[in-house]
N, C-alpha and C positions, 0 to 999 in steps of 0.2 A: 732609560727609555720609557720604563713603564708611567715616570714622574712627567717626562716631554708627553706621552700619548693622554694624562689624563689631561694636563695644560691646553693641550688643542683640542678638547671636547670639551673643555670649558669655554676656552676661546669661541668656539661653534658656538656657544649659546646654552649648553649644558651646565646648571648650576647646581644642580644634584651631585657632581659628579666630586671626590674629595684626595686629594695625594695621598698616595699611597703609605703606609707608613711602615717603609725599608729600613730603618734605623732605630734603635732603643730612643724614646722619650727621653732623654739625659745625655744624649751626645747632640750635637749641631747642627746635623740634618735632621735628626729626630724634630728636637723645636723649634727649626724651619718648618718643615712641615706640620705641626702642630699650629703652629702661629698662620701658616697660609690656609690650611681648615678651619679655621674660627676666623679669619678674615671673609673667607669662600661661605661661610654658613650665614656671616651679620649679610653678606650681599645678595643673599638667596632671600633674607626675610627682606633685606630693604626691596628688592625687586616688587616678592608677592607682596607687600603689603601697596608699594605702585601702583599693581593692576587690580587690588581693591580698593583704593581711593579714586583711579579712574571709574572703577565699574558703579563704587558710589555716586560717582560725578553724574556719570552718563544717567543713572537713575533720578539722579535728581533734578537735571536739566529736560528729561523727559516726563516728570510729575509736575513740573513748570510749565510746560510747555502746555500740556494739559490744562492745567488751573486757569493758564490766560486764555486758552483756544474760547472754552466755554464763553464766558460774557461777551468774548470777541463776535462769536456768532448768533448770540441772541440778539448783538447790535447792530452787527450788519444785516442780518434777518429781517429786522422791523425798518431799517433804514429802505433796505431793498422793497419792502411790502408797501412801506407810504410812496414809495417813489413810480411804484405801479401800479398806483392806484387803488390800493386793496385796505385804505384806512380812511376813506370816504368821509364815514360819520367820527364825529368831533368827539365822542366816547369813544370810539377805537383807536384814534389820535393819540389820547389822553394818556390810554391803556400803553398802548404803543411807549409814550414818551415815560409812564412811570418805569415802565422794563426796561427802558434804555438807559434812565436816572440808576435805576439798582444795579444794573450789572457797570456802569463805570463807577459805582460806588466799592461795587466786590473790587474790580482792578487795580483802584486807588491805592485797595486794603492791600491786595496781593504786594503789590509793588510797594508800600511803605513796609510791609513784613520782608520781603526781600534784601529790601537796602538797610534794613534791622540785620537782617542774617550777618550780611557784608561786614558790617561795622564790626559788630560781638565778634565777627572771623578774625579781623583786623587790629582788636583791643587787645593791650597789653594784657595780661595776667591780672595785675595788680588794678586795674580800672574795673574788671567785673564785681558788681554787688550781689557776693552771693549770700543767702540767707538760704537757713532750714524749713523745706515744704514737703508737702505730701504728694507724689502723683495723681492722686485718687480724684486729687481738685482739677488737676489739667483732662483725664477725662474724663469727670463729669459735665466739664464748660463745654469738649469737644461731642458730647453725644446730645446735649443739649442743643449746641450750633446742626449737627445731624437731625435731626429730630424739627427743626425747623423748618431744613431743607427739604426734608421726605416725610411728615407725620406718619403716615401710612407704611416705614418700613422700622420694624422694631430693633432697638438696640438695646444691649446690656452690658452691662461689668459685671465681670464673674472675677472669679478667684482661679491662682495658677490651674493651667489644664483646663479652664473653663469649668470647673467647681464652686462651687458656693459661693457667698458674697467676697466682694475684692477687699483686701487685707489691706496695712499700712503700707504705704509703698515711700518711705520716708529718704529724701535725697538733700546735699547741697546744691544747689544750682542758682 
């Protein structure tokens, strides 16, 4: 009974929960029940790590979602502003249409980096070229690109904890 009552608390949804172990390890119920607790334990990690690849997912379809809003609205922005009149003179046109040029150039980027993403998701193992680099370079390119964006807001690499200068950060990828 006590083996039925843990089975229907799993069955519920409880994957915490583990058979009890009424028998010595070396008799036949014992390694039944050993064998269905490490079957019960690999589907508790397959579960959680489910609902951390979902909650990656969701995160990162919502930093997406973001990335394109932006240039989407500074286009339709300036699209809406000519169409009411508010870009008069042939300099604020001008203005208007270079902002509209740069932010579908950003989206271009966004979306050929996306279907980058897709592809490398998609590749075999044995297709990626990976070679020995340093982190330190991917962000200094990206506090650069930052830096571009915003001059006026300061950025640095420090080192772990936000300490001293940033150290080797040496990977394959």
């Amino acid at each position: 009974r006590r083996i039925e009552h843990t089975a229907a608390a799993i069955a519920a949804g409880d994957l915490t929960r583990r058979v009890p172990g009424l028998a010595p390890p070396g008799t036949e119920i014992g390694h039944l029940a050993g064998s269905l607790n490490t079957m019960l334990g690999q589907l508790e990690r397959a579960f959680a790590d489910r609902a951390a690849s979902e909650a990656r997912m969701r995160a990162f379809v919502s930093d997406v979602s973001h990335e394109l809003r932006t240039p989407l609205f500074v286009i339709k922005g300036s699209t809406d502003l000519h169409r009411m009149g508010g870009l008069a003179a042939p300099a604020d046109a001008d203005e208007a249409m270079r902002r509209i040029e740069r932010e579908a150039t950003r989206l271009t980027a966004l979306t050929e980096d996306l279907l980058l993403l897709a592809q490398l998701d998609d590749a075999p193992e044995g297709q990626l070229d990976r070679a020995p680099m340093d982190l330190r370079t991917l962000a200094t390119d990206a506090r650069h690109d930052l830096r571009a964006l915003d001059p006026s807001r300061p950025v640095e690499l420090t080192g772990p904890g936000g300490d001293g200068p940033p150290g080797p950060a040496p990977v394959v990828a």
